[in-house]
C-alpha positions in Angstrom: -45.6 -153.7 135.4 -43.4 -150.5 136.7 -43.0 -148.2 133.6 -39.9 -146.3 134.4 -40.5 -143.8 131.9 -43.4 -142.3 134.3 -43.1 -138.7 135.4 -42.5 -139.5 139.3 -39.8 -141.7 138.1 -38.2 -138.8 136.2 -38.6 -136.3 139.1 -36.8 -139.5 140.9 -34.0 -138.7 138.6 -33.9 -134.9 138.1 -35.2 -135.2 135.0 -37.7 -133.0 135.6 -37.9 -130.8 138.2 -40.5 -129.9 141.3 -40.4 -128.1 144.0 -39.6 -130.3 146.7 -41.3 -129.9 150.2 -39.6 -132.5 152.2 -37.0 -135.6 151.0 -35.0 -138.2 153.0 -33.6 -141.4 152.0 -36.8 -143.1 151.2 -39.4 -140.7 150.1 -39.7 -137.2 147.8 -42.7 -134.6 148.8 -43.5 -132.0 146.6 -46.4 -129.4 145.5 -48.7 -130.4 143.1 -48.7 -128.3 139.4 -52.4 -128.9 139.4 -53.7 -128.3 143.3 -56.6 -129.1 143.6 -57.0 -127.5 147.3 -55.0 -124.9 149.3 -52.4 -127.1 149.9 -51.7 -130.2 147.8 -48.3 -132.3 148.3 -47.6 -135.6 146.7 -45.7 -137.9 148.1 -43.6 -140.3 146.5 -41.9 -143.5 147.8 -37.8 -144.0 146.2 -38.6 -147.7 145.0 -40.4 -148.7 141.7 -43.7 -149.4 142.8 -46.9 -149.5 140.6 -49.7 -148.7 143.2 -50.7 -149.2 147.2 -50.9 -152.9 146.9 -47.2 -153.1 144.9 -45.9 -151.1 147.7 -47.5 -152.5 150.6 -46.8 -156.7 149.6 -43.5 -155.9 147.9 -41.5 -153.1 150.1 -38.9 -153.8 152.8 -41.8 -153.3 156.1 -38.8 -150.3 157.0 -39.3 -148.6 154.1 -42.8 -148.7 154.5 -42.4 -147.4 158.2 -40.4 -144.7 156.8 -42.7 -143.6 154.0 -45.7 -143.1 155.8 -44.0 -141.8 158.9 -42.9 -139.0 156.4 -46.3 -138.2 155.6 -46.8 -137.3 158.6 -43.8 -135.5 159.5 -44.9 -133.5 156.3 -48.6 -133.2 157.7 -47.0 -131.8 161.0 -44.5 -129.2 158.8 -47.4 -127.8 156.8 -49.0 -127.1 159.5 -52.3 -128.5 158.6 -52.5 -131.1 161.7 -54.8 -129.7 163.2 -57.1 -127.9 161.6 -57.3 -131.2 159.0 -56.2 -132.8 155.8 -57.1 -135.8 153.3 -54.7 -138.0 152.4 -55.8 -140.0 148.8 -54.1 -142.2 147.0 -55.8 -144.2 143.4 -54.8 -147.4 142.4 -55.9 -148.3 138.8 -57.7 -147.4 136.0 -61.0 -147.3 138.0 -59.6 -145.5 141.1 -58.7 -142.6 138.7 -54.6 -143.5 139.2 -53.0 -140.8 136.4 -49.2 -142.1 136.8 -48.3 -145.6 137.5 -45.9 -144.9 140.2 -47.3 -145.0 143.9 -48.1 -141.8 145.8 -49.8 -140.6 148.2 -51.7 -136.6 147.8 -51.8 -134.6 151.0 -54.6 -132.1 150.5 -55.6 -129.3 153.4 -55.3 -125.7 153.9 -59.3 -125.4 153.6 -62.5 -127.3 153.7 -61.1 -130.0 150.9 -64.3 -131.0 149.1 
């Protein structure tokens, strides 16, 4: 279940603020407060969606389009096409997901380990 008391949902709603990288109608990219490379961006779809498999069997397929043709718009803007980048995103207790809330992380800038 979507808890819309979750910190992306609160950035959603200027509650809380971040310093945005990239934003359209569908998506929010930001820096990370805790990087862990060179360059960390989340990325964060505009509909209530718990993790990848909430987002991927209950999004509008243009939405989806539009989300992950973001990520690589923002890819392409930080420059890090390339020379490389990992893209990660958890889903659950067990995949180490910290805020229910789909998103992507965008890491590059370095070697990522």
């Amino acid at each position: 279940m979507y808890d819309n008391n979750n910190i992306f949902a609160k950035i959603l709603r200027n509650e809380i603020a971040c310093k945005k990288i990239y934003e359209d109608n569908n998506s929010l990219f930001f820096n990370d407060i805790n990087p862990q490379a060179k360059i960390h961006v989340l990325g964060i779809p505009k509909v209530n969606r718990v993790d990848f498999s909430d987002f991927i069997l209950n999004t509008d397929e243009k939405i989806i389009t539009s989300f992950f043709l973001s990520v690589d718009l923002v890819i392409d803007q930080l420059s890090i096409k390339k020379t490389g980048f990992r893209i990660i995103t958890n889903s659950g207790a067990d995949g180490g997901q910290e805020v229910p809330h789909f998103h992507v992380h965008i890491l590059g800038g370095e070697k990522v380990k």
